[in-house]
N, CA, C and O of each residue as an XYZ file, in Angstrom:
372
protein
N      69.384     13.469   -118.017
C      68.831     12.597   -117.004
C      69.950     11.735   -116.407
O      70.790     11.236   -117.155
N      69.992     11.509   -114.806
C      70.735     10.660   -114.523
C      70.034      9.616   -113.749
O      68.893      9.737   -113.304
N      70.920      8.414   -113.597
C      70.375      7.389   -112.925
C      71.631      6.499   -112.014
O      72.834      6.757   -112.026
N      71.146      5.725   -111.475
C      71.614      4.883   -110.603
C      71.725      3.791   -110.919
O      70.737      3.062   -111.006
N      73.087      3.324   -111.209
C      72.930      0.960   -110.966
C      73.381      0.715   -110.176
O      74.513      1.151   -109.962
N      72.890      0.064   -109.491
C      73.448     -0.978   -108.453
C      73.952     -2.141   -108.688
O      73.191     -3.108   -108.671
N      75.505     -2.343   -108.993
C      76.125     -3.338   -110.116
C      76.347     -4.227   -109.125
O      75.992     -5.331   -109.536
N      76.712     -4.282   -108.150
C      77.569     -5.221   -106.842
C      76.894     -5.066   -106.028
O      77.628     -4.571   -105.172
N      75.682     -5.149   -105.516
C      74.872     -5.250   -103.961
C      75.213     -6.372   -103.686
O      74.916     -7.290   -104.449
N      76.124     -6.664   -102.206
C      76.384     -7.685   -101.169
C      76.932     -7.358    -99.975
O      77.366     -6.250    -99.660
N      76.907     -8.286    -99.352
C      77.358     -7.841    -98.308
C      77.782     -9.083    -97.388
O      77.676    -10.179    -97.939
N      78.339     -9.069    -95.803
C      78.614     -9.673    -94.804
C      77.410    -10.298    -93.796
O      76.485     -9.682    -93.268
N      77.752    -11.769    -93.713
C      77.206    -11.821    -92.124
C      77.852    -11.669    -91.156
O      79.082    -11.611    -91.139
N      76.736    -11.537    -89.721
C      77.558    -10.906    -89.031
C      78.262    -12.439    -88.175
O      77.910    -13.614    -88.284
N      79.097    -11.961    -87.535
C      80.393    -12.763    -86.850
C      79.889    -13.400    -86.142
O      79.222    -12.736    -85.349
N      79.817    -15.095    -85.887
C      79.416    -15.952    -84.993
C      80.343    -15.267    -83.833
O      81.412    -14.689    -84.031
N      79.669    -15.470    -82.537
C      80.458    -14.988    -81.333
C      81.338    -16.451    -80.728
O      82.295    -16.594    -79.966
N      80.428    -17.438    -81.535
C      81.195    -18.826    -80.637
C      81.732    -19.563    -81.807
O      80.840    -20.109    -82.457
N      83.222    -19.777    -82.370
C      83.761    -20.309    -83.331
C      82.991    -22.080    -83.278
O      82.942    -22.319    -82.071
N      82.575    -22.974    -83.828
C      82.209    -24.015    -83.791
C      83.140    -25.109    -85.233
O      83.086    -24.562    -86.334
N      83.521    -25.804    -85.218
C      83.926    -27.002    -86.232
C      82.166    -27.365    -86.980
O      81.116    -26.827    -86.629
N      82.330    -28.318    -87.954
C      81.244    -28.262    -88.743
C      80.897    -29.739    -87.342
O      79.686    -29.930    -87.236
N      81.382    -30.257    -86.811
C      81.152    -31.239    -85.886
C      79.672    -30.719    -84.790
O      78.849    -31.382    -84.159
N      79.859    -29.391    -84.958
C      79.650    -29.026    -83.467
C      80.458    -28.232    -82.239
O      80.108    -27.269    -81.557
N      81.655    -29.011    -82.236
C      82.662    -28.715    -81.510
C      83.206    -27.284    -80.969
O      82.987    -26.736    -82.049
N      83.477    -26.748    -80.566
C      84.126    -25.773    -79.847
C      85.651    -25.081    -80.697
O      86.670    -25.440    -80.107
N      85.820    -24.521    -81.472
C      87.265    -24.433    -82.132
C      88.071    -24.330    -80.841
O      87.662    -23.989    -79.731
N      89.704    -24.813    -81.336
C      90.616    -24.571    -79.701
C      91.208    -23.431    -80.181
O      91.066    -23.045    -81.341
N      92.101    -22.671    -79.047
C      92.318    -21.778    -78.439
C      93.402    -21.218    -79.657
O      93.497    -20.122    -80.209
N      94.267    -22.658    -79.825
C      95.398    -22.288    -81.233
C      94.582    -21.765    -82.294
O      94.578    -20.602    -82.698
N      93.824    -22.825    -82.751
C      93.170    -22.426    -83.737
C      92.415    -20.516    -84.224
O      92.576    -19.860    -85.253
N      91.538    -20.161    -82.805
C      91.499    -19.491    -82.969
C      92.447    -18.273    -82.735
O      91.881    -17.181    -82.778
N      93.623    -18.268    -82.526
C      94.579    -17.532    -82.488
C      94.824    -17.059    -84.163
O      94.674    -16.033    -84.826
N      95.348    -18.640    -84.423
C      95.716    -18.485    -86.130
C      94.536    -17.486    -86.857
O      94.678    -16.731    -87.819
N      93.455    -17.732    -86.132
C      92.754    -16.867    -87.177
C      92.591    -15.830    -87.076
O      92.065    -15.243    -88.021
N      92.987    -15.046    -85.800
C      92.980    -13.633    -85.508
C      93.660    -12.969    -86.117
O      93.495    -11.787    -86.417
N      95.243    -14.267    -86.587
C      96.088    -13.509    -87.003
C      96.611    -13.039    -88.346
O      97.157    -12.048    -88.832
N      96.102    -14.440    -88.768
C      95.721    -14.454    -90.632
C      94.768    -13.879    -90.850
O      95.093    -13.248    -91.856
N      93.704    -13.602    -90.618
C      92.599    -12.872    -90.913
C      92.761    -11.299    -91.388
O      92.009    -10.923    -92.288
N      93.493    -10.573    -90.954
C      93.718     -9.244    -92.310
C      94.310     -9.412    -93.348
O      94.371     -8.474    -94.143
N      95.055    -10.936    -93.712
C      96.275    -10.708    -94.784
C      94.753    -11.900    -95.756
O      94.524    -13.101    -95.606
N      94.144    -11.009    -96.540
C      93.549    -11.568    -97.703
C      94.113    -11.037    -99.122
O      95.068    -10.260    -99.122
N      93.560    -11.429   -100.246
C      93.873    -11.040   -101.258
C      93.700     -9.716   -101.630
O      94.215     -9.135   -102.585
N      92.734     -9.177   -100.581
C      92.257     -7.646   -101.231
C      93.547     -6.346   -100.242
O      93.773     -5.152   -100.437
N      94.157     -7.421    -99.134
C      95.068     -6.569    -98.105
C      95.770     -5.904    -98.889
O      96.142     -4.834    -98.407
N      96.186     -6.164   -100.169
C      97.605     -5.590   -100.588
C      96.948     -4.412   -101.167
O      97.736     -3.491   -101.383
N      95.645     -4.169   -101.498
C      94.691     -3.194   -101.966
C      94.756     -1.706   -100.682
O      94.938     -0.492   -100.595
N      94.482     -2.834    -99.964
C      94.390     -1.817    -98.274
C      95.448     -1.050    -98.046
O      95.425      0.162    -97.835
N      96.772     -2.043    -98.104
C      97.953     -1.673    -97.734
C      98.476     -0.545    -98.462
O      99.259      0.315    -98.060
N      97.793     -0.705    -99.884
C      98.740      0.845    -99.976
C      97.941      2.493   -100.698
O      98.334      3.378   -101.458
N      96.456      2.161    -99.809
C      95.694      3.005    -99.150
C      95.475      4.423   -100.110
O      94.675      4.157   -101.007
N      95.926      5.779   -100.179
C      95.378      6.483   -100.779
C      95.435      6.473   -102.711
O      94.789      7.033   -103.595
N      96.969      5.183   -102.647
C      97.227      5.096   -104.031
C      96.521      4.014   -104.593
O      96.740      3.809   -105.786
N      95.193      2.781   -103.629
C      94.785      2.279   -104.408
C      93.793      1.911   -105.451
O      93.634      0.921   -106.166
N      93.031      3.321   -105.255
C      92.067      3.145   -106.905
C      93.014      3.234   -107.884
O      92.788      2.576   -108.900
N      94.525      4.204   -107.817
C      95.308      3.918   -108.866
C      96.204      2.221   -109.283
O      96.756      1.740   -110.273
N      95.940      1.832   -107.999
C      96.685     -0.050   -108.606
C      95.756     -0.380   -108.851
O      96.002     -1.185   -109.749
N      94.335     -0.366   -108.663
C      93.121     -1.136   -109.315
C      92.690     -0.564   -110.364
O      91.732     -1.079   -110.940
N      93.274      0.618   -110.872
C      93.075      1.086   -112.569
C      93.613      0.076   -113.032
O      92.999     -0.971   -113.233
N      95.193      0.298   -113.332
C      95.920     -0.544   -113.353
C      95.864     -2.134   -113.391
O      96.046     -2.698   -114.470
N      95.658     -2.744   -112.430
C      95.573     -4.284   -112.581
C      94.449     -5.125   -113.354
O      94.447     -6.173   -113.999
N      93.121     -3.796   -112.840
C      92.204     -4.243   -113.480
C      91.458     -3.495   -114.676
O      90.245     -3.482   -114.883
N      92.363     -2.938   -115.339
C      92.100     -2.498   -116.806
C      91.559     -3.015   -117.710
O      91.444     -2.535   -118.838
N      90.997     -4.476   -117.183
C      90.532     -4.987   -118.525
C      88.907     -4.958   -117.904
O      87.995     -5.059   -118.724
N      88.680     -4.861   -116.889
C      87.374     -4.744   -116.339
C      86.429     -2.983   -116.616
O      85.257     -2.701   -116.868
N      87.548     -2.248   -116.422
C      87.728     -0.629   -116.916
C      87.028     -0.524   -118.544
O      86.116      0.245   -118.849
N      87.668     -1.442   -119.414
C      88.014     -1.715   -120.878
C      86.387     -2.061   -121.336
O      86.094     -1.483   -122.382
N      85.282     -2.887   -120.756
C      84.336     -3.514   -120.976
C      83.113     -2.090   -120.937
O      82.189     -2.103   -121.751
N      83.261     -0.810   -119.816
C      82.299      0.297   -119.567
C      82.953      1.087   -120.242
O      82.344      2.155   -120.190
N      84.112      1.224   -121.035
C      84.381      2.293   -121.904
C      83.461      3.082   -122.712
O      83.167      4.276   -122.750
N      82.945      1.599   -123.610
C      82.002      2.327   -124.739
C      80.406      2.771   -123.945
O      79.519      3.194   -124.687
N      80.148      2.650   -122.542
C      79.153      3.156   -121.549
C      78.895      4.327   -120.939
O      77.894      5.040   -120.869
N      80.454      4.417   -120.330
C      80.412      5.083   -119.501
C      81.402      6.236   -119.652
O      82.507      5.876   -120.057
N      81.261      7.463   -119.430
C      82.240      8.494   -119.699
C      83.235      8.712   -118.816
O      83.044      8.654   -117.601
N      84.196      8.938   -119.268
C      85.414      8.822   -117.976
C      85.387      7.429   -117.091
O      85.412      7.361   -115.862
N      85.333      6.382   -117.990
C      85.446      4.361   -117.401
C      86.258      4.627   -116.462
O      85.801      4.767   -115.328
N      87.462      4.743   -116.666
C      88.940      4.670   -116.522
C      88.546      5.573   -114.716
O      88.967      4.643   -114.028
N      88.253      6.235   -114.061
C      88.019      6.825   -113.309
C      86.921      6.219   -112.396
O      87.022      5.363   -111.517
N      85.983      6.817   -112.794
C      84.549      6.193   -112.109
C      84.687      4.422   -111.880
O      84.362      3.737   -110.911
N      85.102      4.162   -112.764
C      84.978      2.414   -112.829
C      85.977      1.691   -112.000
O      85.775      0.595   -111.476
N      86.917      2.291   -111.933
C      88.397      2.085   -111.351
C      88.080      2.413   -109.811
O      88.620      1.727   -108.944
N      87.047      3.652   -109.401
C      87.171      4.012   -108.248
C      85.732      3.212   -107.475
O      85.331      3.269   -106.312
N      85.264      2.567   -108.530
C      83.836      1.908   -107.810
C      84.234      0.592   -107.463
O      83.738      0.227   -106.397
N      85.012     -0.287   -108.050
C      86.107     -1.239   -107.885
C      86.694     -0.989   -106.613
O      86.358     -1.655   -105.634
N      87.577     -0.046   -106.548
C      88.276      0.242   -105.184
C      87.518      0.533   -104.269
O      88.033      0.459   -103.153
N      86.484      0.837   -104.311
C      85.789      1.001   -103.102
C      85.246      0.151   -102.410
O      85.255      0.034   -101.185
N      84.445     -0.858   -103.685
C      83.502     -2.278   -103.210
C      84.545     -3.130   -102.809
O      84.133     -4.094   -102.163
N      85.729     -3.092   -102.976
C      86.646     -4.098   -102.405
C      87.720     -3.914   -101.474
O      88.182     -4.808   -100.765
N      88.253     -2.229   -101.514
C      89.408     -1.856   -100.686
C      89.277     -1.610    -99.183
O      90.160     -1.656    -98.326
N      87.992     -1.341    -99.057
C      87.750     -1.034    -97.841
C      87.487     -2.278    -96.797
O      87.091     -3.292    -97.371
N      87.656     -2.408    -95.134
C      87.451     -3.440    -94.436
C      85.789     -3.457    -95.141
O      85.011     -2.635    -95.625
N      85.828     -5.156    -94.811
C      84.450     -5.724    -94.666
C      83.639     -5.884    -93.525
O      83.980     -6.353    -92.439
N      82.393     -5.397    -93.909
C      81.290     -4.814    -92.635
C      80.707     -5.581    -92.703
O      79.715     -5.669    -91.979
């Protein structure tokens, strides 16, 4: 018998079209520049950046998360490593 978990269900809202300050206000023009431009370099970018090899750096880094579905799951090290890379490597929708 097989089955399904759904360990990580979440997700995104979608993108205000009009940047606002918690004031109310209008964000300015700099501002939203900076954020066009910082906005791909997050913590998960370096995941992105190096693209077909990274379910293998998220074996890797996160081996101790791998380590916890061992005694669960058959082949952890794989499946677990690549469900990781997926819920996180990919852009956010």
């Amino acid at each position: 018998m097989e089955s399904l978990i759904l360990a990580d269900p979440w997700g995104f809202k979608d993108r205000p079209l009009v940047l606002q300050r918690k004031d109310g206000k209008e964000v300015s023009i700099f501002t939203r520049f900076l954020i066009r431009i910082l906005e791909p370099m997050n913590p998960l970018s370096g995941i992105r950046f190096f693209g077909p090899w990274g379910p293998n750096l998220v074996r890797r880094i996160r081996s101790d998360i791998i380590a916890r579905f061992e005694p669960h799951v058959k082949d952890a090290n794989l499946f677990v490593g690549n469900y990781i890379y997926q819920c996180n490597g990919k852009d956010p929708s």
